[in-house]
N, C-alpha and C positions, 0 to 999 in steps of 0.2 A: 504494500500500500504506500503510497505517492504521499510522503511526508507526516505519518501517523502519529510517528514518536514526537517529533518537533510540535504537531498540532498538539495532542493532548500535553506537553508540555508548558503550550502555550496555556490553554482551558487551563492547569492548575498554579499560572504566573509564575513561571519556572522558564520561561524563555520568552522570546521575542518576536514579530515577525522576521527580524534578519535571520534566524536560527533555522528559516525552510529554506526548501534551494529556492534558487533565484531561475526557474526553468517555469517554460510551457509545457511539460509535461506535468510538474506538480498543481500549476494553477488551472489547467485544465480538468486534472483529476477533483480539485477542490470544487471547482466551478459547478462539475456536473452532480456531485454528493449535495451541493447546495440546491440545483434542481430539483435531483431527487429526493429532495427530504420536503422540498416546498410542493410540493406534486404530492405527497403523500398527504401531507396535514389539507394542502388546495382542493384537490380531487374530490373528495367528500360534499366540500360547502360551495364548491364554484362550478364542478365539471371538469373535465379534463381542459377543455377550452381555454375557460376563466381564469384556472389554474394555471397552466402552462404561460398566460397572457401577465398574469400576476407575478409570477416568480421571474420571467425574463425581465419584466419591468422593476421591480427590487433588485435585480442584478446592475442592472444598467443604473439604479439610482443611488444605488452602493458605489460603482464604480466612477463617477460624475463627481460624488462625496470625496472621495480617496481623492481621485487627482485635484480636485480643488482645495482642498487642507495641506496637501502636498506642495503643492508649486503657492499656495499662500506661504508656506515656510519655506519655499526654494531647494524642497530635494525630489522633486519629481520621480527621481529617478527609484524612489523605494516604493513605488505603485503596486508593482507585480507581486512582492513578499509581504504588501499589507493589504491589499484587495484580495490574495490570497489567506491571510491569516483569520479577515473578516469572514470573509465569506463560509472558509471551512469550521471557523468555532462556530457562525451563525448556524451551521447546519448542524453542527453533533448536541449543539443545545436546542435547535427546533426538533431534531427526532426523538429528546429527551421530551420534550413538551408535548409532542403528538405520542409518545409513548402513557404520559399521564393525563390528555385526553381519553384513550381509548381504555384507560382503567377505570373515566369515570361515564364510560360506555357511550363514547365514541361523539363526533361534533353534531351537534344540533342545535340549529337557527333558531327552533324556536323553545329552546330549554328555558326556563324562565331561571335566572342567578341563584336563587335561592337553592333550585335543585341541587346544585354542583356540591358535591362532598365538600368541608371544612381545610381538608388534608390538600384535595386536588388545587382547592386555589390557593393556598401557601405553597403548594410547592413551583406552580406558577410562577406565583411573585417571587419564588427563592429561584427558581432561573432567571425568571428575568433580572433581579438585581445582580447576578452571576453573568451575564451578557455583558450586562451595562458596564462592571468591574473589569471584562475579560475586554469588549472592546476600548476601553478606557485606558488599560494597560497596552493593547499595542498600538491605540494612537500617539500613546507618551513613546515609546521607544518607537516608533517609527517618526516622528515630530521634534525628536530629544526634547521632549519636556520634564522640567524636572519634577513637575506633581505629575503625578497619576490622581489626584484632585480633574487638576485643569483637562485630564487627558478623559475623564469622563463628562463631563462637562461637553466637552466637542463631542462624545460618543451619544453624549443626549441628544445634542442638535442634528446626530446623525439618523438619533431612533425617533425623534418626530418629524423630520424631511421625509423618511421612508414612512410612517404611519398617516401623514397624511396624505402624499403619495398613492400607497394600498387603499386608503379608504377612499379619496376620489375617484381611483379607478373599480373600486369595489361598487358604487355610486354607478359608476357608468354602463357598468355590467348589467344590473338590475333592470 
């Protein structure tokens, strides 16, 4: 597997984006793990369609993110090791998330909140604030910033460019 150890190293803040190769073979393999994980949790609530239309659209707004944080800080050139870093912890933590979906018997539009076990949404929020950390940490070492403060911070303004993003185009679909 196209960069496994370095990824889950990165998931437990134990390396960096530099720490994967610098190749299109790793960022390809990452890229597609990232489809297939949004296609899994998509599929269900959009269609394969909606899905497939959403997930290349988060890719592309992932990758628009990266180079534009990057060449604000003037190192363009670390795109490919941190749109890969993104991309592949966004996806082992989305199939963790679609994993505690379907234990709480799987997505439904029209579950009303309250249904949802007590556990399953803690553990939600415990990935998602585990996202927010993980991308926050490779935007500081990709960025050399010295907080991983400020590095989440930017990874916030990253998770609401893409959520509003997803829900416009969610909007459109409909």
């Amino acid at each position: 597997m196209s960069g496994l150890a370095p990824m889950l190293n990165i998931l437990r803040l134990g390396a960096g984006p530099q720490d994967l190769p610098a190749d299109n073979a790793t960022l390809m393999f990452w890229v597609g793990i990232a489809l297939i994980a949004g296609m899994v949790i998509g599929i269900p609530l959009y269609g394969f369609g909606g899905a497939l239309a959403l997930n290349v659209m988060d890719l592309v707004v992932l990758y628009a993110f990266v180079m534009i944080v990057l060449n604000t800080r003037g190192v363009p050139d670390r795109w490919r090791q941190t749109f890969t870093a993104m991309a592949g912890t966004g996806a082992i933590l989305g199939l963790l998330m679609a994993l505690l979906m379907l234990l709480a018997g799987g997505p439904d539009p029209g579950r009303e909140p309250e249904d949802i076990a007590t556990g399953v949404v803690f553990g939600m929020l415990v990935l998602l604030a585990w996202l927010l950390l993980v991308f926050g940490h490779i935007l500081q070492q990709a960025l050399d910033m010295g907080s991983r403060l400020v590095g989440m911070l930017v990874a916030l303004g990253y998770i609401v460019v893409s959520s509003v993003a997803t829900q416009t185009a969610v909007g459109l679909l409909q």
